[in-house]
C-alpha angles and dihedrals in degrees: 000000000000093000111070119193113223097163149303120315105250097225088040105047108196091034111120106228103232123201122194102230087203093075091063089089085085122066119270129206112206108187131175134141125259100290107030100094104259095151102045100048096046086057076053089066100034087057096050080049094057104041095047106033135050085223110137113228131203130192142216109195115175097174102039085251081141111037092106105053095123084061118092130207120251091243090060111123117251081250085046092061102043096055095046094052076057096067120095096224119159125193123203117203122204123202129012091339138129121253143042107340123248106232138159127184122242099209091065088051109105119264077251096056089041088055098043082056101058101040097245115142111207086225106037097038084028085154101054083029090065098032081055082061101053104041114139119232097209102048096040109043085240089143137118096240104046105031107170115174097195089032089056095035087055097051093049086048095043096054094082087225104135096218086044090059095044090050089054090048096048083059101040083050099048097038098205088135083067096066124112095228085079118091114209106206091330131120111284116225074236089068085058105046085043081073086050101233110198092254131000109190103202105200100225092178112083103059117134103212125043110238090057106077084052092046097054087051100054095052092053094054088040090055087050099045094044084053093043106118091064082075099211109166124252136176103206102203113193109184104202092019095186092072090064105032114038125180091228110029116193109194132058095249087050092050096054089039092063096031083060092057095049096064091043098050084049096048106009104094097065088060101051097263104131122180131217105182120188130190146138097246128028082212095067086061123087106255091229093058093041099045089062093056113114095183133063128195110177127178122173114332111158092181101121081209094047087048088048099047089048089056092052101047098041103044091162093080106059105245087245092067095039082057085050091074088068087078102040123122127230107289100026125116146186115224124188143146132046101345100051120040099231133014098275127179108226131189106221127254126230125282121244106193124054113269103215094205130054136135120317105230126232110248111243128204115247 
């Protein structure tokens, strides 16, 4: 089934609104302010993806919006639900909370990541920076099956090397090694996705420390693009995008993260990487990333300069269409590009699976 159904068409009630799913081999920007919607009805689309295609999806899920997607709603079809308890999906929690952990190991991250995390600039700390390149896995412990932090951090120390020594302070100091991303002879999320589930949902969003939603991040994109020439198809959803791909990143990890997508937005494509990106502002998307989507899905943005920028990088929509989104109520979007024949408003179908977000009400009094 090439033609999936997200919804009615708005100025044709009873029509149903068809996507090609084929189209989705291009990158798609899916953009709409806090309250439209953005999040459920991309869960619309993700849904339609995973019941008629055998596209992989992986997604990145910094507030836990996804964490349910095995869990159907009451209202599912008894088919529905059989073919959904078909699906291989895996879901990967961060933080305190329940479920399969989401690890990476560190010792699988680029000199250059490696770097990035622990703040060493190959100019500036030439000298840790090139001791960081040559470490030997055998005689320091640095290997996937037996990662020991202290065990690492003393030999480096004990070598009598100075830069050594430096290098074991700046992670004793730091104390990134210490983060429970890492996984310490355990199974990496990369050795999953590597099986290609049909979706794998990484929680992003209970990290203690920062850096660690973006680093994840960034060893996951490393491990596909350094895969990249077996050309498996993969669809890379990140919901808030901005959070990942700034158009002015400030540290070193944020820096290589977006640098990362960048390249992947440029090439990927050819390979079967395939970004959707979601977020609130297209200007909180680097341009570079933003200019190589073919495919728009716009829900209610009132920003004049949102509106503006939209207009200018999709030329394909007229800019009185794109304005149009400013009145538009929750659940309506705007698709246009590759994956739909002509712009079309849609008001947005019903979700099958559970979506785990969604608005904290204010208490009222009884």
């Amino acid at each position: 089934m090439t033609e999936l159904i997200i919804g009615d068409v708005l100025d044709a009630p009873g029509t149903p609104a068809k996507i090609d799913a084929r189209k989705f081999n291009r990158h798609t920007f899916w953009c709409g302010q806090s309250g439209s919607g953005k999040t459920y009805a991309l869960g619309v689309v993700l849904e339609q993806l995973l019941l008629h295609t055998e596209l992989p999806l992986l997604i990145l899920d910094p507030n836990a919006d996804f964490v349910r997607l095995r869990e159907t709603r009451p209202t599912a079809s008894d088919a529905a639900n059989e073919r959904w308890g078909d699906l291989d999906m895996r879901v990967f929690r961060s933080g305190r909370a329940e479920g399969e952990r989401l690890l990476v190991r560190y010792v699988d991250l680029s000199p250059a990541a490696k770097a990035a995390v622990l703040q060493i600039d190959p100019i500036a700390d030439s000298e840790e920076y090139n001791v960081l390149l040559h470490l030997d896995r055998e005689t320091t412990g640095f290997d996937a099956a037996g990662f020991d932090t202290a065990e690492m951090v003393r030999k480096l120390r004990e070598s009598g090397d100075k830069w050594e020594g430096r290098l074991a302070n700046r992670m004793e100091n730091l104390q990134v090694l210490e983060w429970e991303l890492w996984s310490r002879g355990a199974h990496s999320v990369t050795d999953v996705i590597d099986e290609r589930p049909r979706a794998t949902v990484l929680d992003l969003g209970g990290f203690d420390h920062p850096a660690e939603p973006k680093v994840a991040a960034l060893a996951v994109l490393e491990h596909l693009w350094e895969r990249r020439e077996e050309r498996r198809p993969m669809l890379i959803v990140i919901d808030e995008a901005h959070n990942l791909c700034s158009p002015e990143p400030v540290t070193a990890v944020e820096k290589a993260l977006t640098q990362r997508l960048i390249q992947i937005a440029a090439e990927g494509r050819k390979f079967g990487l395939w970004l959707f990106l979601s977020t609130q502002r297209p200007t909180k998307i680097h341009p570079n990333v933003l200019s190589q989507c073919d495919n728009l899905g716009l829900m209610r943005v009132n920003a004049p300069r949102d509106l503006t920028e939209l207009a200018e990088v999709f030329g394909f929509v007229s800019e009185d269409l794109i304005r149009r989104a400013q009145g538009f109520a929750q659940g309506q979007s705007l698709f246009a590009g590759g994956f739909i024949a002509e712009p079309t408003v849609i008001q947005m179908g019903e979700r099958l699976s559970e979506e785990a977000g969604g608005d904290v009400r204010v208490p009222l009094r009884g």
